[in-house]
ROVOBA-201336 format. One line per field, with one value per residue (C-alpha): residue number from 1; y, x, z; residue in three letters. Coordinates in nm, 2 decimals, always signed. Layout:
sevo = (NUM, ...)
yy = (Y, ...)
xx = (X, ...)
zz = (Z, ...)
fiba = (ALA, ...)
END
This chain:
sevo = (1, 2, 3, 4, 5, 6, 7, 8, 9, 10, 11, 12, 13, 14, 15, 16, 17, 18, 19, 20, 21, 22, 23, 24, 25, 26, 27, 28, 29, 30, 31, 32, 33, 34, 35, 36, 37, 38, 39, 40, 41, 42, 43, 44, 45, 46, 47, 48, 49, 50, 51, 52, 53, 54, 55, 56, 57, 58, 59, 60, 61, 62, 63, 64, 65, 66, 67, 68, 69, 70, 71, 72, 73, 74, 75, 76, 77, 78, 79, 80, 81, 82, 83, 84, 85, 86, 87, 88, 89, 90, 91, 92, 93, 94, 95, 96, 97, 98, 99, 100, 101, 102, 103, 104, 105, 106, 107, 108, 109, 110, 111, 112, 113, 114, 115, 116, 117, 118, 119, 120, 121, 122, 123, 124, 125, 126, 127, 128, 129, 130, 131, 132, 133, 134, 135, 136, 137, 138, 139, 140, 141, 142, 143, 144, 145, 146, 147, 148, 149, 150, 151, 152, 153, 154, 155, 156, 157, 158, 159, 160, 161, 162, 163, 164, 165, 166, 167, 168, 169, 170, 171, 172, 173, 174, 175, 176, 177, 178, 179, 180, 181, 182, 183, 184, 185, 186, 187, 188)
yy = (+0.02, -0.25, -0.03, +0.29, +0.00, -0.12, +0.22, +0.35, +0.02, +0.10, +0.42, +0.33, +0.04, +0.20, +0.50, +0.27, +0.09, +0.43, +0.58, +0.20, +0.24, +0.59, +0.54, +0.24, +0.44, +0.74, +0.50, +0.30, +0.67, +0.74, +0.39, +0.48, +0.84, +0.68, +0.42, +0.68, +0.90, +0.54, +0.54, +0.89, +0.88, +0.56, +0.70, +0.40, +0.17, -0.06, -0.42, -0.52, -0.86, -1.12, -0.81, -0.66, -0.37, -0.19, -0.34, -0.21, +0.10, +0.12, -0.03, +0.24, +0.52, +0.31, +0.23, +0.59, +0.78, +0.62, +0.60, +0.29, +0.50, +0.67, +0.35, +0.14, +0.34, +0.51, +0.80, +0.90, +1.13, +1.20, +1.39, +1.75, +1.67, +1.70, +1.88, +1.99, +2.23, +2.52, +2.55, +2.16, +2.17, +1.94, +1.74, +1.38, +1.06, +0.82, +0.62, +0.41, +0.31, +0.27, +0.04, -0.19, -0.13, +0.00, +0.25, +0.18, +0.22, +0.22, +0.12, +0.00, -0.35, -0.34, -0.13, -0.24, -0.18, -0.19, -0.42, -0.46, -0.52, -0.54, -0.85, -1.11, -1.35, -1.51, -1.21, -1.22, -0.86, -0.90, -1.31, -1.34, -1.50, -1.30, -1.50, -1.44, -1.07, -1.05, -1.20, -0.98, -0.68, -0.78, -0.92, -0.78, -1.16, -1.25, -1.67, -1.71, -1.57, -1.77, -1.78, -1.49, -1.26, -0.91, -0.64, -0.35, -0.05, -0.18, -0.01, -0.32, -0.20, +0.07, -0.14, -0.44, -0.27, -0.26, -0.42, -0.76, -0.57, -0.28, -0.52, -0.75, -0.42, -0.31, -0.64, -0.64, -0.30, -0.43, -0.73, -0.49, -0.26, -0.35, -0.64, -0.47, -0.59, -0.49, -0.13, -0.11, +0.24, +0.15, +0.43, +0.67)
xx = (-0.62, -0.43, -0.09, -0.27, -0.40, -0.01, +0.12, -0.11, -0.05, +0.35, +0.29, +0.06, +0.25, +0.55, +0.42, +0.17, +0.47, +0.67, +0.37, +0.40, +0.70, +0.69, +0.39, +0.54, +0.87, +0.62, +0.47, +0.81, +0.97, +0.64, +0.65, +0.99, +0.91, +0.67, +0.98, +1.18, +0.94, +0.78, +1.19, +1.16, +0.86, +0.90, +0.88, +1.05, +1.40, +1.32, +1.52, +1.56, +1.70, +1.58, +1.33, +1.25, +1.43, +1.09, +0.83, +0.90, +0.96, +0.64, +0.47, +0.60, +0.45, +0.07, +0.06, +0.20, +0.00, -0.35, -0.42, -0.29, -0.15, -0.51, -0.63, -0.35, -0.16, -0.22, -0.20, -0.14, +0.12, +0.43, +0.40, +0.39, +0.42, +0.09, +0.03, -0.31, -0.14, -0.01, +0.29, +0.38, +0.37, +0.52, +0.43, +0.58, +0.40, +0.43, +0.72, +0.68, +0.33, +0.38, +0.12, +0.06, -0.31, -0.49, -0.76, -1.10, -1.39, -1.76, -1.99, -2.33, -2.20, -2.04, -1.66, -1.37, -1.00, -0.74, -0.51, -0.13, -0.03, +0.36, +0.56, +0.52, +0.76, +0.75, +0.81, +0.43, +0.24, -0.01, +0.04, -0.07, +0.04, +0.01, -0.20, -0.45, -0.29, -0.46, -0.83, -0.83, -0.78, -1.00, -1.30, -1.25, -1.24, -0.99, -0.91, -0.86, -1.20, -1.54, -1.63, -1.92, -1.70, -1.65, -1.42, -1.67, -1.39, -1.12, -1.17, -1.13, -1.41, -1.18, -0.83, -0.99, -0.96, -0.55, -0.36, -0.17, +0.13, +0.01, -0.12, +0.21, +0.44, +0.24, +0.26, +0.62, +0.68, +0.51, +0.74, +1.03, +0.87, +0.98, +0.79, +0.63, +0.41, +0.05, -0.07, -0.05, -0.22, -0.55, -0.85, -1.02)
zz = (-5.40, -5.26, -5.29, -5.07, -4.77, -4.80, -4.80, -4.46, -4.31, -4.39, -4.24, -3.96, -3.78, -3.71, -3.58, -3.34, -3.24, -3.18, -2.98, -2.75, -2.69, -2.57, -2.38, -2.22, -2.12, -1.97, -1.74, -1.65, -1.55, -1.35, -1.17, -1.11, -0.96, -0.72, -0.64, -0.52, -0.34, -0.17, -0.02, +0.05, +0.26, +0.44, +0.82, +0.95, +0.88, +0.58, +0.54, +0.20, +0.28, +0.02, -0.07, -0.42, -0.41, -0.68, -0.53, -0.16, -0.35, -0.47, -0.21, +0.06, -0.21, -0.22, +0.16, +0.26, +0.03, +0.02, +0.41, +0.55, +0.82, +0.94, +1.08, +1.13, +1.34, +1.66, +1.74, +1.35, +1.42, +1.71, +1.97, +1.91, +1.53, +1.42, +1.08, +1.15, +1.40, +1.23, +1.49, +1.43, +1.04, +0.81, +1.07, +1.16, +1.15, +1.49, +1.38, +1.73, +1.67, +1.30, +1.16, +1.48, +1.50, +1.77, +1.65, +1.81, +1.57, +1.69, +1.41, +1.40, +1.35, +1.69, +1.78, +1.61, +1.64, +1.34, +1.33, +1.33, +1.00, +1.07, +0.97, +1.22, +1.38, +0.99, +0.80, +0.70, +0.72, +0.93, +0.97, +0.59, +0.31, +0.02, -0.10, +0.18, +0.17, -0.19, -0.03, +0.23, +0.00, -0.25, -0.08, +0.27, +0.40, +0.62, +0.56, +0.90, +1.03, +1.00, +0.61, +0.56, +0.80, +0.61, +0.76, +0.86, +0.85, +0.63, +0.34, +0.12, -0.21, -0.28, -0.23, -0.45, -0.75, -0.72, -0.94, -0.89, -0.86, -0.69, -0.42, -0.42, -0.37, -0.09, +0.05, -0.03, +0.16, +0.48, +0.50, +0.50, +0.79, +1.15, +1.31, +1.63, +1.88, +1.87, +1.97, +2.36, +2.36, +2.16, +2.07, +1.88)
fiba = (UNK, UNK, UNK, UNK, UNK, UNK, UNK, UNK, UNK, UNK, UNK, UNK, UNK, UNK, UNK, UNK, UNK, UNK, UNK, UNK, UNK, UNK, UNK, UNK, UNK, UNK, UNK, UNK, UNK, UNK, UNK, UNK, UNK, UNK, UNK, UNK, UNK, UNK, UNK, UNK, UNK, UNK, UNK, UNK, UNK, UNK, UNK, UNK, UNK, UNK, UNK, UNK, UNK, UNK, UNK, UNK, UNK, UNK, UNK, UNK, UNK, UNK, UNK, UNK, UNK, UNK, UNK, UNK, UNK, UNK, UNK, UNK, UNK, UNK, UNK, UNK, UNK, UNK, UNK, UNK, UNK, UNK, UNK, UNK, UNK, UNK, UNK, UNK, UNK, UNK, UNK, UNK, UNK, UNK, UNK, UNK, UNK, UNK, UNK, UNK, UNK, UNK, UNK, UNK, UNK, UNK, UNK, UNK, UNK, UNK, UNK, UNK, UNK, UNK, UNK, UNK, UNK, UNK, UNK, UNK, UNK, UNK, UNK, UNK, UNK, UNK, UNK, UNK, UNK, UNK, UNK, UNK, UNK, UNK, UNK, UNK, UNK, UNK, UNK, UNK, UNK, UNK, UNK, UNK, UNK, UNK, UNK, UNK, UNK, UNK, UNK, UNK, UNK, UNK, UNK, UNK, UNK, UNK, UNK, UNK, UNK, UNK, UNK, UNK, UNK, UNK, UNK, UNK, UNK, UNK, UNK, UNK, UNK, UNK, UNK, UNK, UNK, UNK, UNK, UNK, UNK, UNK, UNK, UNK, UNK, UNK, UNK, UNK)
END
């Protein structure tokens, strides 16, 4: 009895350690696909400087790909670019206006209007600190508004659920974006 446990467990370990290891290299090689497509898709000049090289990476693939762009920039896309226009397809998004606020939401809580999460003067997206970066995103407070405040449009219940890292290479991404002043053309 004790010689058949010995032999499974013999067995057993190394192919769960075999199966770890290739499951951990799938989902390195994945991370790295989004990597390179997050540089691929990045609509404006990046500045690595002092900048994880990976993490902006990865961050330019989450913020370009889940929707940052919808309300944070506006209009969305460049004039005459607009891929919901057969004749402008692939379409181009508004490099110009690139995640410096400025669409106007009414809601019943009151109108709204995104804001510009570009680095500031500081190199900070949207004048956070990451830490305050990682509040905001996970419990739609921002620190520097009265405590109770709740952002009524930022889609924060779905963003909360990021990881650490997810949230710190998006973060990442932003501070390697141009710093640009807020939206001067605000609306819908």
């Amino acid at each position: 009895m004790q010689k058949g446990v010995a032999a499974r467990l013999a067995i057993c370990l190394p192919a769960f350690v075999v199966a770890t290891l290739l499951q951990t290299a799938a989902v390195r090689a994945q991370e790295f696909s989004q990597i390179l497509r997050g540089y691929d898709i990045a609509p404006v000049h990046l500045n690595l400087k002092g900048k994880d090289w990976a993490l902006v990476g990865l961050g330019s693939y989450l913020v370009n790909t889940t929707g940052c762009n919808d309300c944070h920039t506006h209009p969305n896309w460049a004039a005459n670019k607009n891929p919901y226009v057969l004749s402008q397809q692939p379409g181009e998004i508004n490099a110009t206006d690139y995640l410096t606020g400025g669409r106007v939401f009414t809601t019943p809580a009151g109108m709204f209007t995104s804001a510009n999460i570009t680095p500031d003067s500081n190199g900070r997206p949207a004048g956070l600190k990451l830490a305050e970066f990682f509040i905001v995103m996970r419990t739609g407070h921002d620190p520097r508004d009265p405590p109770g405040d709740v952002l009524q449009v930022m889609p924060w219940p779905l963003y909360r659920w990021k990881t650490d890292r997810e949230l710190a290479a998006m973060y990442e991404y932003l501070r390697a974006i141009p710093s640009r002043p807020d939206n001067g053309n605000p609306g819908p």
